[in-house]
DRENZA-393666 format. One record per residue (C-alpha): residue in three letters; x negated, y, z negated. Coordinates in steps of 0.1 Angstrom, whole numbers, padded with zeros to 4 digits, always signed. Layout:
<nodes>
+-----+-------+-------+-------+
!   r !    c1 !    c2 !    c3 !
+-----+-------+-------+-------+
! ALA !     X !     Y !     Z !
...
+-----+-------+-------+-------+
</nodes>
This chain:
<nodes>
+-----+-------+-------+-------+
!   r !    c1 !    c2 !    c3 !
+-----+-------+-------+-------+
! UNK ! +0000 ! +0000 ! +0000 !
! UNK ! -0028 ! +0022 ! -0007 !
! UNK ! -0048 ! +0017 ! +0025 !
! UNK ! -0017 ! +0026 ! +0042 !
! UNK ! -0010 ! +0063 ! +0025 !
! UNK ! -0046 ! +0073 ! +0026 !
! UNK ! -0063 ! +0089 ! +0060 !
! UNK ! -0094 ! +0108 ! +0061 !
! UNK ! -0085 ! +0139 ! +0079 !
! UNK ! -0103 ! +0170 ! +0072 !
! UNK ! -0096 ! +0207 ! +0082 !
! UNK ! -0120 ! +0238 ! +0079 !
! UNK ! -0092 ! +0255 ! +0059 !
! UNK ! -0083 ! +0220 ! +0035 !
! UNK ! -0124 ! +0221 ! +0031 !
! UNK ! -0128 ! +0255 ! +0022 !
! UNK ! -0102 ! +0259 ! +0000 !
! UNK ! -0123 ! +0233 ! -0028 !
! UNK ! -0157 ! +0245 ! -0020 !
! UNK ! -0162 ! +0221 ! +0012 !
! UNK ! -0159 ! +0191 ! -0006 !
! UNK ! -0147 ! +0161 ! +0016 !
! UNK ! -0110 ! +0159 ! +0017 !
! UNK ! -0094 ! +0123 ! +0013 !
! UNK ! -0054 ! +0130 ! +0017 !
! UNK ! -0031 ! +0105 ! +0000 !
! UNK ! +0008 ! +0113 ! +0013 !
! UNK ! +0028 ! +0098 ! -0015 !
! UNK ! +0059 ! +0120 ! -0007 !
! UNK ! +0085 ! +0092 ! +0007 !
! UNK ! +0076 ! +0065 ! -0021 !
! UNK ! +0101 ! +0061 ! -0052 !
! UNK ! +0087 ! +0066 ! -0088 !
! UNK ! +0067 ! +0051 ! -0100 !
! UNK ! +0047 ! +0044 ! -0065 !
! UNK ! +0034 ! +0075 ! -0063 !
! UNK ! +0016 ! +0074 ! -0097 !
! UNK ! -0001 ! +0042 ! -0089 !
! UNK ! -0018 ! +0050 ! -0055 !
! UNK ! -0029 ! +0082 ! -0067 !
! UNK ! -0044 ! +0065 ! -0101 !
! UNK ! -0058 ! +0036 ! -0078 !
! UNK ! -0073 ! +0057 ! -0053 !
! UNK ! -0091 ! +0081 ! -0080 !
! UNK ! -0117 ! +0056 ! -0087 !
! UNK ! -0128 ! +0053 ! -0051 !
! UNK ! -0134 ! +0091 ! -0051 !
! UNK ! -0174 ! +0102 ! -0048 !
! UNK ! -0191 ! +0129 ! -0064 !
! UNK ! -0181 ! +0155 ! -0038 !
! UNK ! -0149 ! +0142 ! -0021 !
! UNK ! -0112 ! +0157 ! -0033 !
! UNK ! -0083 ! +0137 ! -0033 !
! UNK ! -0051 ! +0159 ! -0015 !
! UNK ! -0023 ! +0143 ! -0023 !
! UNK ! +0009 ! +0153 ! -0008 !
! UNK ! +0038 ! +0150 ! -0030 !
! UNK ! +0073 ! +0158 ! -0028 !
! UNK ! +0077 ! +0172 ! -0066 !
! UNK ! +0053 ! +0184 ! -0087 !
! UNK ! +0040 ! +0153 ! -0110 !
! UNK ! +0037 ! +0166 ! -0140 !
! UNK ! +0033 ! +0130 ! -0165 !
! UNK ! +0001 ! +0130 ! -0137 !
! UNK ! -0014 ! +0161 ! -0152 !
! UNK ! -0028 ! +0147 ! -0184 !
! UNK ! -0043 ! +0113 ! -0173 !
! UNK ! -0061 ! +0135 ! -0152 !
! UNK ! -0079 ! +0152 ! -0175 !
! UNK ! -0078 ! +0124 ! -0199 !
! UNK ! -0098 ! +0102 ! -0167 !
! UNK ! -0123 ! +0130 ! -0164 !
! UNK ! -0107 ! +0146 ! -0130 !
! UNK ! -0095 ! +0183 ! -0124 !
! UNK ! -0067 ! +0195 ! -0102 !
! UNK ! -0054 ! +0225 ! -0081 !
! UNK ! -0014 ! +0222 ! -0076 !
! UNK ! -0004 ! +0243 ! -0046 !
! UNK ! +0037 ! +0246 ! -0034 !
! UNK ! +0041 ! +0248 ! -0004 !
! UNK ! +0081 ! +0246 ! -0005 !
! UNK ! +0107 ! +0234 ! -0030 !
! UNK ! +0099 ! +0203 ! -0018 !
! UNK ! +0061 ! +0199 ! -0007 !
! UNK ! +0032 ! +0203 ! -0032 !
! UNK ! -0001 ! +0193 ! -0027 !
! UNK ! -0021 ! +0185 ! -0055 !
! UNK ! -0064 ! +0187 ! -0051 !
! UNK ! -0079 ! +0160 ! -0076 !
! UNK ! -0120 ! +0159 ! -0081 !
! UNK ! -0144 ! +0146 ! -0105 !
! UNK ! -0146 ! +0173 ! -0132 !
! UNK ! -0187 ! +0184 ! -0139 !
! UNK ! -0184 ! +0170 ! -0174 !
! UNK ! -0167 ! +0137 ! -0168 !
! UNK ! -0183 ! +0114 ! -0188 !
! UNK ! -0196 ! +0081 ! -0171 !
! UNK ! -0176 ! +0050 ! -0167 !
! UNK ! -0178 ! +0021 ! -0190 !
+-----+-------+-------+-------+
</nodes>
C-alpha cells in the first residue's frame, strides 16, 4: 500500500520551500482513517538525512502532530483549500539516534 502512495516527484518551488531538501510526496488524501496514519508512520523511517516527506492530505491530522515530535521529526502544515493540506515531515537536527 505504501509503494503505491509514494512517488518521487520534485519541483523547484516544492524544493525551495524546505531549504532544497529532496521531496518524497506520499498522497494519503483518498484513504479512510486510520490508513493514512500508517503509510505516513511507515514511510518516516525510510526518510534520509536530507529528504522531506510531502504528504498530501485531505484534513489536517492533527493525532499525527505529536508522534512526530515524539519520533524525532518536524513538520510544516500548509492549506491549500478546505480540503487539501500538505504536511512537510524531516528529521529534526536534534533527533536522537535510533535504538
Amino acid at each position: 500500500m505504501l509503494d503505491s502512495a509514494i512517488s518521487n516527484d520534485l519541483t523547484l518551488d516544492q524544493a525551495t520551500d524546505i531549504g532544497g531538501l529532496k521531496t518524497i510526496h506520499l498522497d494519503v488524501s483518498e484513504l479512510e482513517p486510520p490508513e493514512p496514519m500508517v503509510c505516513i508512520l511507515e514511510a518516516l523511517p525510510k526518510l534520509s538525512p536530507g529528504e522531506v516527506l510531502c504528504v498530501h492530505h485531505r484534513r489536517e491530522p492533527f493525532p499525527l502532530y505529536q508522534k512526530l515530535a515524539s519520533l524525532g521529526f518536524d513538520f510544516k502544515t500548509i492549506q491549500q483549500t478546505e480540503a487539501r493540506y500538505q504536511i512537510h515531515i524531516w528529521q529534526s537536527r536534534q533527533r536522537e539516534p535510533s535504538k
